[in-house]
N, C-alpha and C positions, 0 to 999 in steps of 0.2 A: 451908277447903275440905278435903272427907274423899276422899282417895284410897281406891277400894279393889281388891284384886292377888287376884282368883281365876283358877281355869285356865278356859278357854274351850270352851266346845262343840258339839258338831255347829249347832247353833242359831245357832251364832254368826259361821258359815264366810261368809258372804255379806257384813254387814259387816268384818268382818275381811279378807275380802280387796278392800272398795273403801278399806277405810283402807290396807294395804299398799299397793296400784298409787298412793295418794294419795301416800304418801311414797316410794315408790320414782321416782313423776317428781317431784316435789319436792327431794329430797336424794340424786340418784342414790350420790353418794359413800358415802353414811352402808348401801350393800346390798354385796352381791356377786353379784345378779344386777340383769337389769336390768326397766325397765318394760316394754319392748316383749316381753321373754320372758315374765314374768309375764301379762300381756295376753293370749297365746294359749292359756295353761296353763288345764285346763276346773277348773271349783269343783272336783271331785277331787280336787284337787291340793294345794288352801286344807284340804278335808276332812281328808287323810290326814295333815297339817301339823297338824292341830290334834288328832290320835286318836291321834301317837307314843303310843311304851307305854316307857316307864322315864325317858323325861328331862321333867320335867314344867318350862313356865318356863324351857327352853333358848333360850338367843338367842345370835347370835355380833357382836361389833363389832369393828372392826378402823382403825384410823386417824381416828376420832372420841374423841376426849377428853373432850369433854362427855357421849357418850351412856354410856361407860364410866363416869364419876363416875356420874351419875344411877342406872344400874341397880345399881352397889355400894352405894350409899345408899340403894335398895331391897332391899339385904338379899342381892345377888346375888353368886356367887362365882367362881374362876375355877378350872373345871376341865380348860383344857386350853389350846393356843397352837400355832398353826401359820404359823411364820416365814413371810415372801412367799408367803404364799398367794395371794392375788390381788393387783392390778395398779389403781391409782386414781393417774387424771390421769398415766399413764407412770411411775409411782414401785412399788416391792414395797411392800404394805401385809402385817403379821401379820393374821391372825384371833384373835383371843380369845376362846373359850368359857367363857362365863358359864351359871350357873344357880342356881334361887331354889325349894328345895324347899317344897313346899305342903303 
């Protein structure tokens, strides 16, 4: 199986945001928002999310260890870390900012 890691674009805002809401109720822990805010947020929002201008392939995980190994093993790095940023199942979770220049 050939993965392949491009950046995504306006074209792509529609799926991209029924796979987000997919995993956002699926793996609430694995976000730091939630499905029900996502949900009311109009495609706009999926657009603007995918038209940043300098961080291309920025994703943040925080309290997931598997999904941290996997995006380092896609070549992802970490540019930034924000102790108890948010809050999973009543515990301070960091964030970790990762990115994977294209």
């Amino acid at each position: 199986m050939t993965i392949t890691i491009r950046p995504l674009g306006l074209a792509d805002a529609s799926e991209y945001r029924a796979f987000r809401l997919e995993a956002l109720r699926a793996t609430p822990a694995a976000f730091t928002s939630t499905y029900a805010e996502d949900l009311d947020q109009p495609l706009e929002v999926t657009v603007n999310r995918l038209t940043r201008v300098g961080r291309p392939d920025d994703v943040t995980v925080g309290g997931n260890a598997a999904a941290e190994r996997l995006y380092r093993s896609c070549g992802f790095e970490q540019w930034g870390r924000e102790p108890a940023a948010v809050m999973v199942d009543g515990q301070p979770v960091a964030k970790l900012h990762l990115i994977r220049w294209l």
